[in-house]
Backbone as CSV, one residue per row, in Angstrom:
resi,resn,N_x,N_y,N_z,CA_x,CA_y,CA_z,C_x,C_y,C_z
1,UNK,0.844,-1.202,0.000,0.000,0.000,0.000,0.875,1.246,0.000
2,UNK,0.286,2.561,-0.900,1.280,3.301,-1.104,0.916,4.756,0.129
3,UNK,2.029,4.846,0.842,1.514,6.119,1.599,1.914,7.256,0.964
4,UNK,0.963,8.398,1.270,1.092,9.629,0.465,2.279,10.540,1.287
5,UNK,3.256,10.535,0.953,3.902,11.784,1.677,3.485,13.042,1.528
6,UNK,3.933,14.458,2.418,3.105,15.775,2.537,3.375,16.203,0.817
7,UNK,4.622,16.246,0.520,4.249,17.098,-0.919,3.476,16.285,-1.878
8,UNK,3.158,15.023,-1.853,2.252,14.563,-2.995,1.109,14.788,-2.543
9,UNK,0.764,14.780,-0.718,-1.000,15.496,-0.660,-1.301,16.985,-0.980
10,UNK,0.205,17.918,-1.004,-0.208,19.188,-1.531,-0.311,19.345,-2.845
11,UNK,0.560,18.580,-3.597,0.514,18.577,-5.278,-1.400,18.347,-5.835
12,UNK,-1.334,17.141,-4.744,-2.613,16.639,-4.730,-3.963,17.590,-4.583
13,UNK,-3.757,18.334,-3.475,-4.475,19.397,-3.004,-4.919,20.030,-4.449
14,UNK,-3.116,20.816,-4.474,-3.148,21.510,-5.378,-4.027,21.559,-6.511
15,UNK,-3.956,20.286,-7.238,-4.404,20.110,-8.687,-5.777,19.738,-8.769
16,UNK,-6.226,19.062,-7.192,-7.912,19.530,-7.172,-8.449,20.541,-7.084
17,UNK,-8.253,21.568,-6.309,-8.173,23.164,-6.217,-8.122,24.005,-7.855
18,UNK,-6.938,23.394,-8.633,-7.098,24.265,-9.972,-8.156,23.223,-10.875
19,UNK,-8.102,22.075,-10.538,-9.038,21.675,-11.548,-10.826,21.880,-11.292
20,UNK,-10.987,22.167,-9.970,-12.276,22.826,-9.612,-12.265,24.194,-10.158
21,UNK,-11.240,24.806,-9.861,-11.836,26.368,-10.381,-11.885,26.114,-11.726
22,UNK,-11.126,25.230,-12.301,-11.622,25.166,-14.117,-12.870,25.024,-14.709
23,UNK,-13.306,24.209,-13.824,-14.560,23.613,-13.980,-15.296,24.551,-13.458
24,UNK,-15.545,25.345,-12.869,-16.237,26.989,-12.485,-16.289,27.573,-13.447
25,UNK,-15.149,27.954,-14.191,-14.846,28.697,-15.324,-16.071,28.568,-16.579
26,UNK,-16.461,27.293,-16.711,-17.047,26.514,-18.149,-18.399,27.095,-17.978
């Protein structure tokens, strides 16, 4: 089982965060 270290849950964060506001955008 793979554990998430902190920068892949912020990358993670991250790229849900911009891919929601994209999807706002439309």
């Amino acid at each position: 089982m793979h554990f998430f270290n902190e920068t892949e849950v912020q990358d993670y964060t991250i790229n849900l965060v911009v891919f929601q506001a994209h999807e706002d955008v439309k």
